[in-house]
N, C-alpha and C positions, 0 to 999 in steps of 0.2 A: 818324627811322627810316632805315634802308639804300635803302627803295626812294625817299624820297622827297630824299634827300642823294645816294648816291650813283647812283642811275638817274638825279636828272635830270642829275645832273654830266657822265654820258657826252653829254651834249647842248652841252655847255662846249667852245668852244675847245681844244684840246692844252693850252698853252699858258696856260689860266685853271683849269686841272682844280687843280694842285698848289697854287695860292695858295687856293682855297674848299675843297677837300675834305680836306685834308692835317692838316685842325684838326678835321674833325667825330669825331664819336663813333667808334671803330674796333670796336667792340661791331656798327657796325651792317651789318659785311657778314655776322654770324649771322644778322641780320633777315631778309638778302635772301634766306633758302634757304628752299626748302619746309617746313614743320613737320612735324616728325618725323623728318626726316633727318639720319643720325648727320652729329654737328657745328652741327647748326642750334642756334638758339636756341629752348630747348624752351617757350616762354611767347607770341615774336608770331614768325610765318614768313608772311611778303607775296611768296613766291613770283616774284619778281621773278627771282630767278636757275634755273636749271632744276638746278643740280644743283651741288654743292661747288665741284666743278673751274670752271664758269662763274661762282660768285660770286665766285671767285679774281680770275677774269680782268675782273671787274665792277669789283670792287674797285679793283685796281692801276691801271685805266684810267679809272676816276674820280679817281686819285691817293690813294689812302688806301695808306701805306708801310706802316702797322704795322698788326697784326689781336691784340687783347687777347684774345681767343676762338681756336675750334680750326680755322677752314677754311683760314687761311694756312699754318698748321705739315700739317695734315692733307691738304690736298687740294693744296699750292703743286706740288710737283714732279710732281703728274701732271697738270697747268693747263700745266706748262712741255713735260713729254713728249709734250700733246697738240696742243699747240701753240697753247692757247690766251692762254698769255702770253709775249712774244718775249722774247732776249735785249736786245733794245733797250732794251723799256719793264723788263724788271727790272732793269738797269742804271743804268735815271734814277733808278728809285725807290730802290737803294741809294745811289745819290750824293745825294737828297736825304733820305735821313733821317743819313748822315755829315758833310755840311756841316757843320751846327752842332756836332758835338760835336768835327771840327778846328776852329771859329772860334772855341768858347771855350778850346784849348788840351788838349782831354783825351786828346791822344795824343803829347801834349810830354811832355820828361821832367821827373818827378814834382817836380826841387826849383823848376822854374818854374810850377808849378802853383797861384794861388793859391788852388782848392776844395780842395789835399791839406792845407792849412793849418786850414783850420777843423775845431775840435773843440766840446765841449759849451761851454765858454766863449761861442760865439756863437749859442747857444743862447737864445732868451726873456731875452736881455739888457733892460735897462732900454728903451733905443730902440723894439725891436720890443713891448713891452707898451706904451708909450706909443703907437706907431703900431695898435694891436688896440683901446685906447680910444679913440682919433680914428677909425676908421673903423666902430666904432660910434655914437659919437656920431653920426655926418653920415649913417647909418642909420635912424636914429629919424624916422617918419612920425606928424604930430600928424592924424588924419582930424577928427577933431571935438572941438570944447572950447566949447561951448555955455553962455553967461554967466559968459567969460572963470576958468574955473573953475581951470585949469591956466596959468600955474604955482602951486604949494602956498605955502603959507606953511609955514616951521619952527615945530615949537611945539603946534603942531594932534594931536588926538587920532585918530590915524590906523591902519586895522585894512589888514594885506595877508592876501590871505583868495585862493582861487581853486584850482584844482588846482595849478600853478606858483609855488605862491606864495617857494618854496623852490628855484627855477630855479636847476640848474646846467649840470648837462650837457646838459639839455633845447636849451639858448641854442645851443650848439656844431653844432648841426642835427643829421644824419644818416651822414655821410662826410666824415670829419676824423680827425688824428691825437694824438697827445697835447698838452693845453693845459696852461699853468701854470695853479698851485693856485686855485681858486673860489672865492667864499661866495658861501652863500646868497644869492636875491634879496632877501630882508627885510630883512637885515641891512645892504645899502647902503641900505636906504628910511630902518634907523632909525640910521645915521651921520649921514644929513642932516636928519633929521628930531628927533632925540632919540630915546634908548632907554627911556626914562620915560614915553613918549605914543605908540609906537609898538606895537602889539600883533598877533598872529597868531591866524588858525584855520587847523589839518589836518583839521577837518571835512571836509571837500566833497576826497577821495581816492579815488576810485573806482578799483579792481584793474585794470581796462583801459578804461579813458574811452574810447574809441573809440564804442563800442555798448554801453555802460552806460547806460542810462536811468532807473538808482536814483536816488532823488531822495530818501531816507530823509534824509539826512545837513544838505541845505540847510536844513532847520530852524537847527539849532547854528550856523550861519552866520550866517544873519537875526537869532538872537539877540543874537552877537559885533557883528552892524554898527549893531544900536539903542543898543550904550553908547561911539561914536566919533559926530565930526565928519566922516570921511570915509573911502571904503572905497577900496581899490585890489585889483582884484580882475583877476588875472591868469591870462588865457582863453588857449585854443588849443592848442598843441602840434605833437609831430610823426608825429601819426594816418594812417597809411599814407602817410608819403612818404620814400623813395629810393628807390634801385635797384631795379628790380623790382618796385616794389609802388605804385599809386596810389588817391588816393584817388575814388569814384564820388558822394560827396557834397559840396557846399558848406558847409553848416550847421557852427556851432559843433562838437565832437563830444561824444557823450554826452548829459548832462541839462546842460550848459553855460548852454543859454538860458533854461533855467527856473533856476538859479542865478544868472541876470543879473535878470530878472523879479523873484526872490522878495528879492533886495537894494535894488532898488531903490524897492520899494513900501514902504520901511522910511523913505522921505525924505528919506534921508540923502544926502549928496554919492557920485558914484562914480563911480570913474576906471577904463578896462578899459586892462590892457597887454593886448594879442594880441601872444604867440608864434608863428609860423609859420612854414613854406618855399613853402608854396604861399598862392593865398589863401581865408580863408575870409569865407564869407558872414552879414554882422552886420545882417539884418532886423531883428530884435527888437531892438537897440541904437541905430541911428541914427534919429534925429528926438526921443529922448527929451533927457535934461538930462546923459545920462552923457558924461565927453570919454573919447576913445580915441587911444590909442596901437599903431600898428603897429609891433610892435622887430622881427620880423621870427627870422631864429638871428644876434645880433648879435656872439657868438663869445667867447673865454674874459672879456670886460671887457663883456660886455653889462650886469651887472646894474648896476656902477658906469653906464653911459653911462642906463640907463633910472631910475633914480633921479636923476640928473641933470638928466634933462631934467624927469620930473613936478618938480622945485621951484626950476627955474628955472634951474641954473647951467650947461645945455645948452638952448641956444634952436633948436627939434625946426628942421630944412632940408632933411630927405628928402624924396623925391616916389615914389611908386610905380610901380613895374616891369611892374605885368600889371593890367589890369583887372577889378575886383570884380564880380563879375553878383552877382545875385540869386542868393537858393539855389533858385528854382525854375527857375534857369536849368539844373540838371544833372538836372533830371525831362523835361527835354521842352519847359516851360511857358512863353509861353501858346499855341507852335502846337503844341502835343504832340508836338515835331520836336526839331531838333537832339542827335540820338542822343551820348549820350556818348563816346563811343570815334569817332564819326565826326570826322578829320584835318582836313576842307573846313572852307577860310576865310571863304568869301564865302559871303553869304546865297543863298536859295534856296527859289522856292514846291513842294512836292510832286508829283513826278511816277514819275520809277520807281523815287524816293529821297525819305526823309522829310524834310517842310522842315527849313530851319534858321533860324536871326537872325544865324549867319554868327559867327565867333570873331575874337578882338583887337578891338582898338582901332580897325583900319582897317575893319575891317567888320561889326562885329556893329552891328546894327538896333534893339536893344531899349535899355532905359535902365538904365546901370549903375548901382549902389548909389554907387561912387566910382571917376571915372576913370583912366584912366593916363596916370603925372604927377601928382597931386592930390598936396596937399601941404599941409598951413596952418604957420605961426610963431607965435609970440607979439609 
């Protein structure tokens, strides 16, 4: 956020401002205004700045060059007429957002230019699709494979069943720009697997999984998983996450976990891909017999890399980025504290503020589901 990047930046060195703050979000000097003030950011305002013209001067002196939002363009020149940005400091800030664009050349002339050279030709060349499937592959996070379940055999009579089970654009996350052409996620599962023993359900599609709790549908599911060997049933999604918009639960979303429940009482093998950006919380899944895979949005060659991995010919070497809590860690539970929306890292017993278990890896108190870093292989 603005107040918490670039306010404490103002506490920085001169001199250490431009190397830490010159990368963070430039979205966040709208944060720093009051809410409601034309040009603020109309969603969070932390008040940190008293008024346009001072988030200006917040800003630039935290070293944040560029503003993606309107207080730079709107409020810059009277920050300068009031003297609360000097010539000085707007001077360093333009020489360092020019630097680079003379060091790689983009104000030589054009025929020595070699970006004026690139046309579609270097585009989603052979290289770069190769290099989009290698960095999914070494994406793939194996969390659990309990009685060495995964990798598959080819051959096996195998059902890909789940809301995603047809993962395209879902894999590509949230803010991205155009990817080469996709298939379907099945259709990598039944290249490696056989097309003859590989089977699907669209059953379990609910109009908006998010907060859908229909559960009509997982019948026709359970029925498709009692005539295979083994189900891959691919959970998760992208349920309130980017810009703008977050999610206030952990939980699978939807009726997901009774879709996990009602497949696996069938006693058949099953294997969960989770989709995700953020993480979500798989109570109802670990300790049972199901393995899981976290692919994470593994990007236009996700489905090849995660069909890979479930049969062996990608041995999983991801470790996790954030720490999985429990899903009752975003009610409160168990000291009825740690409010959602509360930023505080470090733990904390209740006093003029409700406790917490304190957030990350460095300090939350409570015992994650799976920590940051976890990892397993084959």
């Amino acid at each position: 956020t603005g107040k918490s990047f670039a306010g404490a930046a103002l506490h920085l060195p001169w001199r250490s401002r431009p190397m830490i703050c010159r990368r963070f979000n430039s979205d966040a000097v709208n944060t720093m205004m009051v809410r409601g003030e034309p040009g603020a950011n109309p969603s969070f305002g932390h008040a940190y700045s008293l008024s346009g013209q001072m988030a200006v001067q917040d800003g630039v002196r935290a070293g944040c060059d560029s503003n993606c939002g309107a207080p730079y363009r709107q409020f810059g020149t009277q920050a300068i007429e009031q003297g609360l940005v000097t010539e000085r400091e707007l001077n360093a800030s333009v020489r360092r957002l020019l630097r680079p664009h003379f060091q790689i050349g983009l104000f030589d002339p054009l025929d020595g230019q070699p970006w004026a050279k690139y046309n579609w030709s270097h585009v989603a060349t052979p290289q770069h699709q190769q290099l989009a499937l290698e960095a999914a592959r070494q994406s793939m996070v194996l969390l659990s494979n309990p009685s060495d379940l995964l990798p598959l055999k080819p051959g096996g009579k195998v059902l890909v069943a789940g809301p995603h089970f047809d993962a395209t654009q879902v894999l590509l996350g949230n803010y991205h720009g155009s990817a080469a052409p996709m298939q379907p996620l099945w259709t990598h599962v039944a290249n490696l697997n056989g097309n003859s023993t590989t089977t699907t359900s669209d059953a379990y599609r609910p109009e908006s999984d998010c907060h859908n709790k229909n559960t009509s549908s997982i019948p026709a599911v359970t029925a498709a998983a009692k005539q295979v060997d083994t189900v891959v049933l691919v959970l998760g999604g992208d349920c309130h996450e980017g810009e703008g918009t977050d999610r206030d639960f952990l939980h699978l979303p939807g009726a997901q976990g009774e879709l996990f429940k009602s497949v696996m009482a069938t006693g058949k093998n099953v294997v969960v891909v989770i989709i995700n950006g953020g993480p979500y919380s798989i109570d109802e899944i670990k300790g049972t017999g199901a393995a899981v895979v976290q692919a994470g949005f593994p990007g236009q060659s996700g489905g090849q890399a995660i069909s890979e991995t479930l049969f062996g010919v990608n041995n999983p070497s991801g470790k996790l980025t954030t720490t999985i809590y429990p899903s009752s860690y975003a009610n409160g539970e168990p000291l009825a504290g740690t409010p959602w929306m509360d930023s505080g890292l470090r733990p904390r017993g209740a006093t003029n503020l409700p406790a917490s278990e304190g957030r990350t890896h460095m300090f939350y108190t409570g015992t994650p589901l799976f920590s940051f870093g976890f990892g397993l292989s084959y």
